[in-house]
N, C-alpha and C positions, 0 to 999 in steps of 0.2 A: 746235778739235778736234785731237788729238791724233794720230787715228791719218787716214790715206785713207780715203774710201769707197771701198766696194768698185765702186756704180757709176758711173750719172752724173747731174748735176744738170740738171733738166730746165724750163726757165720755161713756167708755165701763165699767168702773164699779172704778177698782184702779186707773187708770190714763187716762189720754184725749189723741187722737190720731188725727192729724194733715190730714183732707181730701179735697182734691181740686177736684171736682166735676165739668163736665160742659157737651153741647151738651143737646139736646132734649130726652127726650124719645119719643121713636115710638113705634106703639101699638103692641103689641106680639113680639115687638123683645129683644135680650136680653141687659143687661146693659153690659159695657167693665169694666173689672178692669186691672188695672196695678200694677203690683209688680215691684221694683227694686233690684235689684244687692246687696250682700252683705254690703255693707256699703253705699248705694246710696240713694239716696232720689224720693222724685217725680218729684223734678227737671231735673233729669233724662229722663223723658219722653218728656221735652219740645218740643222736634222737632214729635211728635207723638202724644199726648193727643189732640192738635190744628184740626190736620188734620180728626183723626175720631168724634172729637167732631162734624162735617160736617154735618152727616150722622148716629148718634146714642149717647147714651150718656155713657159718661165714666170718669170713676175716677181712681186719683191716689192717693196716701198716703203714710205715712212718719211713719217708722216701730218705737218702742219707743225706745227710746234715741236719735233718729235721728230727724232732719231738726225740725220743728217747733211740735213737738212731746212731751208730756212728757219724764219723763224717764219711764224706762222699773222696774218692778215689779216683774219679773219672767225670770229665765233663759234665755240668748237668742239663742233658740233653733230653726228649722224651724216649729215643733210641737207647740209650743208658737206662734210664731208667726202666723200662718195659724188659731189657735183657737181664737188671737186677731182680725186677719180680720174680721172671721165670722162674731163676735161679734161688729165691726163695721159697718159692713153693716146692720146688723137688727138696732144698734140703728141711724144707719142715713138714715132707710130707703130708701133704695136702691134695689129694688123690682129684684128678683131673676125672669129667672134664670141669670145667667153668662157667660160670654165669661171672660176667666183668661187666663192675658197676663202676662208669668213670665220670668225676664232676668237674667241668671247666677245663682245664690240659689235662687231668686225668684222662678224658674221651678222645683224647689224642692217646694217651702212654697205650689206655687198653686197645685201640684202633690200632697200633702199631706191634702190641703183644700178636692179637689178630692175625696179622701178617704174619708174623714168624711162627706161628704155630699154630696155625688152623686147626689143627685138630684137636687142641685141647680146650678149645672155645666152645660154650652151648649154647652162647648166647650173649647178648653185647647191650646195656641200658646205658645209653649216653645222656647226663642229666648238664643240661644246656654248656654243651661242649663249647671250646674255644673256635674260632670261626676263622679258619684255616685261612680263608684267601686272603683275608685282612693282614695276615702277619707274614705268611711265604715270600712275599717281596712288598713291601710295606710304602707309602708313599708315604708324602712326606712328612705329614699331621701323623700317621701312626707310629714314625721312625721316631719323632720329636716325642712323640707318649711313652714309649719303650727307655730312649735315651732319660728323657726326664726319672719314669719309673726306678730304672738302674740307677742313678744317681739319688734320690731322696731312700732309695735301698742301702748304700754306701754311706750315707750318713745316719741312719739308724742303727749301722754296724755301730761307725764311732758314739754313737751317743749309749747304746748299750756296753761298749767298754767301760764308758765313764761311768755308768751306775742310773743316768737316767730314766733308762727306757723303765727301768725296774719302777721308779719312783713313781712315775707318772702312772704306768698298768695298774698299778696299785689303787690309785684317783680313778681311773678311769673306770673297774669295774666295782667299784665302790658304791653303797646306795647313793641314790639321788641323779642331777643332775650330771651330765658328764662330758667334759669338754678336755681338750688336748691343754696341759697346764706347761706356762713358762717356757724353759728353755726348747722343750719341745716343739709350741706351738713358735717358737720364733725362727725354730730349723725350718719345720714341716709347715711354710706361711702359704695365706693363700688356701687354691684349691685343697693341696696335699690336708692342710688339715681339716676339713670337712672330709676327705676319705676317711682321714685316719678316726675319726666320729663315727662315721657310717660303718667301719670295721668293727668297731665297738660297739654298736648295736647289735652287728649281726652277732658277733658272741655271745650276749647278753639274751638269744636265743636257746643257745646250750644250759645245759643243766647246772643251776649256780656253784655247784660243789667243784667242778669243774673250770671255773674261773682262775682261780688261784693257779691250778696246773698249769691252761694256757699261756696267764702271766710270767710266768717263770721261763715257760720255753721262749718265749716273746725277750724276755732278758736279755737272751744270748747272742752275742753278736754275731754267730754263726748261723742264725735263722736271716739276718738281714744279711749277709755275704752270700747266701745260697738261693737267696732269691733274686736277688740280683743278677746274679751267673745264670737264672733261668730266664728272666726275662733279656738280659745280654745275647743268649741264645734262642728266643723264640722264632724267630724265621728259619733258622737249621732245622727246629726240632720240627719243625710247619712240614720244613722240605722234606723231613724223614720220611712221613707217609706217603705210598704210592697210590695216588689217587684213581689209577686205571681200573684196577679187578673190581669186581662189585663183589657183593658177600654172598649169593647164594640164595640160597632158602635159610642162612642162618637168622632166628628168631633178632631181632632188633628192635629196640625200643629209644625213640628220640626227644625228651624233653624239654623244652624251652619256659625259657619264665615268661610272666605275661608283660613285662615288658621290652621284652625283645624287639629289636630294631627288624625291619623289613628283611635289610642284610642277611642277618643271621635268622630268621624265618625261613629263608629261601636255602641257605647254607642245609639249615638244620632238616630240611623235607626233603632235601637232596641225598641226603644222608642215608632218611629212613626208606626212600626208594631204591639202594643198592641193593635193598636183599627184597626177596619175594614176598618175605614176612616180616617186613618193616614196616613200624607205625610210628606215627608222629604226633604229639601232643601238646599244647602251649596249657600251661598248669597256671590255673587262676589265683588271682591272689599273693604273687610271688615273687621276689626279687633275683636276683644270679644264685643266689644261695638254697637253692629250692629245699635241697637238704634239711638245713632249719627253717626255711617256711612252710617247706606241705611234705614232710618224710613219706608221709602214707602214700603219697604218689608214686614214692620208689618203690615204697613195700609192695603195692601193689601191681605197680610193673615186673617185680622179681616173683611173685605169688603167680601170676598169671605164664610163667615162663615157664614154672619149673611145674605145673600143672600139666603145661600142653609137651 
């Protein structure tokens, strides 16, 4: 790695897990945690972790194989992963209960934390979760998205061995214009490279000093191997959660972008009616990344939590 983490590296037992901790504790209220996005890091939260760190204290962290993370030792599952959290939080002390902020599989990891420990949860902001029924047994359009996905993942592994991925990140979040260069755009043809565009925008939402970092973590051919391994396992990890209990009266909040498909509207209100005190909100103005398009929508979803 190139650059410092920002926090500190924390042993849960087989490998060290990468935690950026900040903001005050206040007395009886709960701690924030943040999950990121399928292959996303904590970096992720930049424009968010700042703002409530204000006003409560909150932590982000970097799943293993990602950002300043060991690697991973165990399938990468959302069941894995949720039982590594835990496991970080007792050994970095991080005094329960929780307020769990999860974005896209993240709202899967903390739904599944949820489960295994009800009672160290205060409360659940699912910022436009992944949409469960779509991936639990997958037809045939979305098994061919998954296979393809894992596949153009595997080849950005190889292409970050060779030194590529680096060159191009480099181009990419470079001023100006910014389009997927050469041998990259001739891997990643087609649709895959307007993703790979469209991912580069949403960075270029983050704070630019923070560019270069992400570039680097992007380098390593162990971000596209581990991503890959998650989307290879997205219908397990789908199946990990038990869709039967509802949550109670535990405080939940359901985010969706505004352009969310019907599907995932109805997923997502489904969601915020398992607890008594579930709400549900489509955030204007926003693409999947609500994060870096409207943060204040979290802040204020987690403001209003740890208020009531």
């Amino acid at each position: 790695m190139k650059f410092p983490a920002p926090g500190r590296l924390v042993d849960i037992g087989r490998h060290r897990l990468h935690l950026h901790d900040s903001g005050n504790p206040v007395s009886s209220a709960p701690t924030v945690i943040l999950e990121a996005g399928l292959a996303a890091t904590s970096l992720s939260w930049a424009l968010v972790q700042p703002a409530i760190a204000e006003f409560a204290q909150v932590a982000s962290y970097d799943r293993a194989g990602l950002g300043w993370s060991d690697n991973a030792c165990k399938p990468a599952t959302a069941l894995n992963a949720a039982t590594d959290l835990y496991a970080l939080l007792q050994n970095a002390d991080l005094p329960a209960p929780y307020i769990l902020v999860g974005h896209s599989f993240g709202g899967l990891i903390v739904r599944i934390f949820q489960q295994l420990h009800p009672d160290k949860v205060a409360g659940l902001v699912l910022v436009d979760p992944v949409v469960r029924s779509q991936w639990r047994e997958p037809d045939k359009r979305h098994a061919q998205m998954l296979s393809r996905g894992a596949a153009l993942s595997r080849r950005g592994a190889f292409l970050a061995r060779l030194g590529v991925v680096r060159f191009a990140l480099n181009k990419l979040t470079s001023p100006g214009p910014h389009r997927v260069p050469g041998l990259m755009a001739k891997t990643f043809a087609g649709q895959a490279s307007g993703v790979a565009n469209r991912l580069v925008g949403e960075v270029r939402k983050i704070p630019r000093e923070l560019w270069p970092v992400i570039a680097d973590h992007w380098s390593e051919e162990r971000a596209f191997r581990i991503m890959a391994e998650y989307l290879d396992n997205l219908p397990v990890s789908c199946g990990q959660l038990d869709e039967m209990p509802a949550l109670g009266d535990l405080p939940t909040v359901v985010l969706s972008s505004a352009g969310a498909s019907a599907d995932t509207l109805s997923e997502h209100q489904r969601d915020a009616r398992l607890s008594t005190r579930g709400e549900h909100q489509s955030v204007p103005n926003t693409g999947h990344w609500i994060n870096l398009d409207a943060p204040e929508a979290i802040v204020a979803a987690v403001r209003r939590m740890i208020a009531a």
